[in-house]
N, C-alpha and C positions, 0 to 999 in steps of 0.2 A: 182571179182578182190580183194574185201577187203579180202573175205576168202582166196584168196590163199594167200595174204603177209602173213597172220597170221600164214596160213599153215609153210610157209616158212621159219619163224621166230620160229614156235618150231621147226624144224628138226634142224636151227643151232642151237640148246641147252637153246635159251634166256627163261629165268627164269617166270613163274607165279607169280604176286604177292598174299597173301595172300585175302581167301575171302570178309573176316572183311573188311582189308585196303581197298582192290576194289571197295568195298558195299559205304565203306564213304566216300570215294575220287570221285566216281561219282556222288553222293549223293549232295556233295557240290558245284560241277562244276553243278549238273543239277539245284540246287538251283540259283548259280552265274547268270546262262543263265538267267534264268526267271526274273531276275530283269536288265537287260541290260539298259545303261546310254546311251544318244546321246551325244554326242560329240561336234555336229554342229545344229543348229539351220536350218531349213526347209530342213535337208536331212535325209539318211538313215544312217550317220555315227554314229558308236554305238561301245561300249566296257563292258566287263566286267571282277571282276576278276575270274572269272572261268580260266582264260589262267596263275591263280598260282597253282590249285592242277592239271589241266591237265599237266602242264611245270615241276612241284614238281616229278609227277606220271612217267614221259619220265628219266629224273634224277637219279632216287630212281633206279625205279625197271623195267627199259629199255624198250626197242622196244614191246615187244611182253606186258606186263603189261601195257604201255601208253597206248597199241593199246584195248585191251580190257576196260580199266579204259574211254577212252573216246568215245568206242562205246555205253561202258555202260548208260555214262552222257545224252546220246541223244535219250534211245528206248523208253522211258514214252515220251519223246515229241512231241504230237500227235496236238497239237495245231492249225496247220496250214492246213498241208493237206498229206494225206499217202507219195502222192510224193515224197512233202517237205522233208518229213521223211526222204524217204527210199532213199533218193540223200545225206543228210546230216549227219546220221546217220554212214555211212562208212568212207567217208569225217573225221569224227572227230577223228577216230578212226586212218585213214590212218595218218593226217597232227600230231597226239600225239606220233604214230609210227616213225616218220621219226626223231618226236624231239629228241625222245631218242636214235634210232639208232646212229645220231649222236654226242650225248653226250656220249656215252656208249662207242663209234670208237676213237674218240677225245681227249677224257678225262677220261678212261676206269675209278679211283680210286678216287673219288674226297675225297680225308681225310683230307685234311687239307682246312685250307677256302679258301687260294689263289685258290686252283682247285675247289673249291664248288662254286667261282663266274665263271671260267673260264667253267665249266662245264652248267652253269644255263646259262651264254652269250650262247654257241654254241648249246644248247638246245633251247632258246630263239630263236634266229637267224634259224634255220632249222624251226621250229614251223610257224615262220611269211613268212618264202620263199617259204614252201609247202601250206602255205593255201593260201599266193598271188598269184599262181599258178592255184589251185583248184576257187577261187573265179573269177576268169578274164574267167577260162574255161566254167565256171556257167553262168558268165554273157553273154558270147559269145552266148551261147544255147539260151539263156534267149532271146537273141534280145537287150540286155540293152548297154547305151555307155561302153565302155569296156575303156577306159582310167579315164574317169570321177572315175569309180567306181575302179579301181586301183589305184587313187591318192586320195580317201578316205581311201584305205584300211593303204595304208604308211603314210598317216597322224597320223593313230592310231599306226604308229607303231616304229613311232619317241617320242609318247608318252609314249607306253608299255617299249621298252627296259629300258631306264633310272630310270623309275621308278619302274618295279618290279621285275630286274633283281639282284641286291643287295637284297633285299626281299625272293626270293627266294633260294637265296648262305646261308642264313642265317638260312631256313626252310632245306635246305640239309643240312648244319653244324650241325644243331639242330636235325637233326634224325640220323647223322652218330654218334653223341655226346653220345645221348640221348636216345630219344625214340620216335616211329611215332605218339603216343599218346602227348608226347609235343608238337610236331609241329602241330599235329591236333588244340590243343585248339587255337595255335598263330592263326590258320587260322579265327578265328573269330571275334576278332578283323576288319580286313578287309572287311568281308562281313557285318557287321554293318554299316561301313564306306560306302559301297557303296551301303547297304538300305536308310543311312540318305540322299545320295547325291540323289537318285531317288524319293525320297520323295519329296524335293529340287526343282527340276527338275519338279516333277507335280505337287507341289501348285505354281510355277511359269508357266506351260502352264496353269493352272486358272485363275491365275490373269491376264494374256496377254488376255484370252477368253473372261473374264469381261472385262476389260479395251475395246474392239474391243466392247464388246455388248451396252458397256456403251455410246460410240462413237457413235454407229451405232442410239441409241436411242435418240443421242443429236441433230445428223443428221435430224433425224425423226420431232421435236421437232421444230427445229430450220424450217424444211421446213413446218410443218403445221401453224406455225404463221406468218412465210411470206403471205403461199397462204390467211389468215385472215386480215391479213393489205391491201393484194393488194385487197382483196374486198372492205376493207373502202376506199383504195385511189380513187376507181373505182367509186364508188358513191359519195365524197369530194372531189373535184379537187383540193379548194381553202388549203386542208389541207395535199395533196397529197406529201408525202416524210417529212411530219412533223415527225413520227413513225422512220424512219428510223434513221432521225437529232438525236429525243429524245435518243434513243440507243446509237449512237456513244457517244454523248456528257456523257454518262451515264456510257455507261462503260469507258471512260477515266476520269472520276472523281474516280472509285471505284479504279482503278488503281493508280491514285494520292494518295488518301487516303490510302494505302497501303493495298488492299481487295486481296482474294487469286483469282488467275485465272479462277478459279470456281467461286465463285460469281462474279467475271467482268463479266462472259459469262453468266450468270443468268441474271444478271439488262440487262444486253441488250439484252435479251431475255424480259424481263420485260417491256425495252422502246418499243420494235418492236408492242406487243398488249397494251400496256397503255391504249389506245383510242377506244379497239376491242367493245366495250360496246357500242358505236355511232349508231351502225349498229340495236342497236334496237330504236332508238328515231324514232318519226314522219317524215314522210318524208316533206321536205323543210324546216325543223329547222336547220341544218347547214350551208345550204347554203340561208339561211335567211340577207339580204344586212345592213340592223336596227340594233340596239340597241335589244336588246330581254325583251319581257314584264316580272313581274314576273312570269307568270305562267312558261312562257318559260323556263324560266331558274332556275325553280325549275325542270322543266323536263330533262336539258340539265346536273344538279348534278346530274341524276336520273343514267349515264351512265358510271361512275363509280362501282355502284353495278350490272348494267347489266351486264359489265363486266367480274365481277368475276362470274356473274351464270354460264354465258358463260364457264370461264376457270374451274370450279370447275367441270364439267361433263368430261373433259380430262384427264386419268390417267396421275400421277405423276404431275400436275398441281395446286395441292391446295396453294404451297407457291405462284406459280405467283400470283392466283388468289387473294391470301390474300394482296402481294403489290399492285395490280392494282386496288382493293378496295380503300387502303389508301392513294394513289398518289395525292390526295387532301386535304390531313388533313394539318394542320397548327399548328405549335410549341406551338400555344398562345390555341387553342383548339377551335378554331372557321372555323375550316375547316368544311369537309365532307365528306362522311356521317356519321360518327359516334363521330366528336368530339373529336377527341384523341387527345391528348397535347402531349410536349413533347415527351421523349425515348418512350412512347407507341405505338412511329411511327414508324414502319418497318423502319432500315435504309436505305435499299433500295428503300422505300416508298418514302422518304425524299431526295432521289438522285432524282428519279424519277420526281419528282415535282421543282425540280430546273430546272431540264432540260430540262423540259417540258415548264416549264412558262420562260427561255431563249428565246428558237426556238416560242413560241409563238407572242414574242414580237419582236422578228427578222424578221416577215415573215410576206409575206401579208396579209390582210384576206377581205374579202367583207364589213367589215365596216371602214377600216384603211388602210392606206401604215405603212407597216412596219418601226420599230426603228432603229435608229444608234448601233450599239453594243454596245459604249461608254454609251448612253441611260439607254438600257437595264442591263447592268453590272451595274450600279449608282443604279435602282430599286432594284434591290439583295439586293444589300448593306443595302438599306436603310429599308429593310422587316425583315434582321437579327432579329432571338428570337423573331418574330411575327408572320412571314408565311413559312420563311426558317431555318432549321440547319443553323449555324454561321460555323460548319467548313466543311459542304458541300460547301457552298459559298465560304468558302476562297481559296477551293480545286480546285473550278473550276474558280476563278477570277484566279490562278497561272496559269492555262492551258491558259486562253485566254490571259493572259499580254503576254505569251512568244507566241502565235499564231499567222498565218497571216489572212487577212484581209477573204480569203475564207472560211479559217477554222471559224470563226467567223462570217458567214452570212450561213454558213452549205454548200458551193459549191465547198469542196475542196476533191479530186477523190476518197477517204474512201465512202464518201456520195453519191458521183455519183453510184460507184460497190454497197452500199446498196439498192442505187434505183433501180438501175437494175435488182438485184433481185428481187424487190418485184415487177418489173413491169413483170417479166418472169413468176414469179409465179400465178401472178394475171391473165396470159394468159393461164397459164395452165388450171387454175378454170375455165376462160370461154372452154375451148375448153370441160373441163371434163361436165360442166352443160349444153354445145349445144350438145354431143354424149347421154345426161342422158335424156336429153329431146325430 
């Protein structure tokens, strides 16, 4: 079929254009193609400017020159599959034919610019009504929704006219003026413009690919320290949802203190294992009902650096591991394990450790009934620049003034949905270590 329009197009007399011109006009159109922009995000909508020197070529030097200029642009394109080709291939050549046909019928002399826009409109306009055409007949074969894919194609084509039909009048004025060698050089310009926009365009599908991988790893991350808290809950009753408390209460201080979203979701990732280091002490030291002897409770600081041995074997874990080490040090430097005074405290360390010895002193334990909050808030205060930051404390005294009474005994439904997960988690682990066993 495509051979005979062509056929038919030289016996009415329509002109060859030169081989130069042809060589570089599909040159550039075949150039345009291979760097194609999407339009829309998760579809197959896409544009290029290739549809200016095919549209330029239909204008210039008519029916039968469009027609070979944009069969030309298409026969190196072997990319896909011979098929693809040989279906597409005529297609380009037919829908660049028709452009000019009717810009050549319409507007036979375009010399001056009024006719060099009015010519590059009705060249424009046939270009986009023969390939919606050829493209809906494709889809039909294809099997594909056939309206979907024709109201992608007139989306791009609400875009194309406005914008490179003026464009165009301009590249025709400029070669009726001129010379096709001037209008050659304009044309690049544009295809720079729509290298930088595809460039664009894929270090933005990167950063979306990281950002999802980054997610999926926090996902990750966030579910293996659940399933390690629900084993500490599982063996400590009496301290069962302490981990969870310490978190919430931890990332809402980081967030008082004005810490970026990133570190909010760190320290409460931080609170969640704080205490993951337990799970190596003796067994009956925690749920020990007494006072603990000193030997004890040199063993029970010991759980802190087990800890971090712990986190330090998990990639991308060394910062937690490094605050979960220090969630014991003390401003005065009489903490542990290692003594550090002052700033040489993780600040999250130092959250850490507020909001751990809060919910500690809130909640029951086998040697006490738990504090009044009023209590516990008084102790803060009075530990200021000895065992706590002064403006971690003040940061979290401002959350609980304006709190109500559940948020401040840790039973208010943030803390239930953290429980819950770790109590779901912790059922996973048993069912993964009864299938292991």
């Amino acid at each position: 079929m495509a051979g005979s329009v062509a056929g038919l197009l030289r016996l009415h007399g329509y002109p060859l254009p030169p081989i130069w011109a042809a060589a570089v006009l599909a040159g550039l159109a075949a150039l345009a193609e291979r760097q194609r922009i999407a339009l829309t995000e998760g579809t197959r909508t896409q544009n290029s400017v290739s549809f200016l020197p095919l549209v330029f070529s239909a204008v210039v030097f008519g029916p039968l020159g469009a027609f070979v200029i944009g069969a030309a642009s298409n026969v190196l394109d072997l990319r896909d599959s011979v098929l693809k080709w040989s279906v597409y291939t005529p297609i380009r050549g037919l829908t660049a034919a028709a452009a000019g046909f009717a810009a050549w019928t319409l507007v036979p002399t375009p010399t001056n610019f009024v006719r060099c826009v009015l010519a590059s409109l009705v060249a424009s306009v046939a270009d986009l009504a023969v390939n919606w055409v050829f493209v809906g007949v494709t889809a039909w074969v294809r099997g594909m929704n056939v309206p979907e894919v024709l109201r992608a194609i007139t989306s791009v084509s609400y875009l194309t006219v406005p914008l490179y039909v003026p464009v165009l009048a301009l590249f025709v004025y400029g070669y009726h003026r001129y010379s096709l060698w001037l209008v050659l050089v304009f044309f690049l310009p544009a295809f720079a413009a729509q290298r930088l926009l595809q460039l664009y365009q894929q270090e933005k599908v990167v950063t979306e690919d990281l950002a999802q991988a980054n997610e999926r790893l926090r996902r990750a991350s966030l579910s293996f320290a659940t399933a390690l808290v629900a084993t500490l809950d599982a063996r400590d009753q009496y301290t069962a949802g302490h981990s969870a408390a310490v978190a919430i209460y931890a990332r809402d201080i980081a967030k008082r203190m004005g810490l970026t979203e990133e570190t909010q979701e760190l320290v409460h990732l931080c609170g969640l294992v704080h205490d993951i280091g337990k799970i190596g002490l003796p067994a009956g030291l925690l749920e020990k009902p007494g006072p603990l002897t000193l030997e004890e409770r040199r063993q029970m600081e010991q759980h802190s650096e087990i800890g971090e041995r712990i986190l330090r074997n998990v990639d991308d874990y060394s910062e937690i591991a490094d605050i979960v080490r220090s969630h014991h040090e003390r401003i005065d430097g009489m903490g542990y394990p290692d003594g550090l005074p002052g700033d040489e405290i993780p600040l999250l360390a130092r959250i850490i450790g507020v909001a751990d010895a809060y919910d500690a002193m809130t909640s029951d334990r086998p040697y006490r009934d738990a504090l009044p909050s009023r209590v516990a808030r008084m102790r803060l205060a009075q530990a200021v620049e000895t065992q706590f930051d002064t403006a971690v404390v003040a940061a979290f005294e401002a959350i609980l003034a304006a709190a109500d009474e559940n948020y401040r005994s840790g039973r208010g439904p943030s803390f239930m949905r953290e429980r819950e997960q770790l109590e779901q988690s912790g059922e996973n682990v048993r069912v993964a270590l009864d299938v292991a066993t």
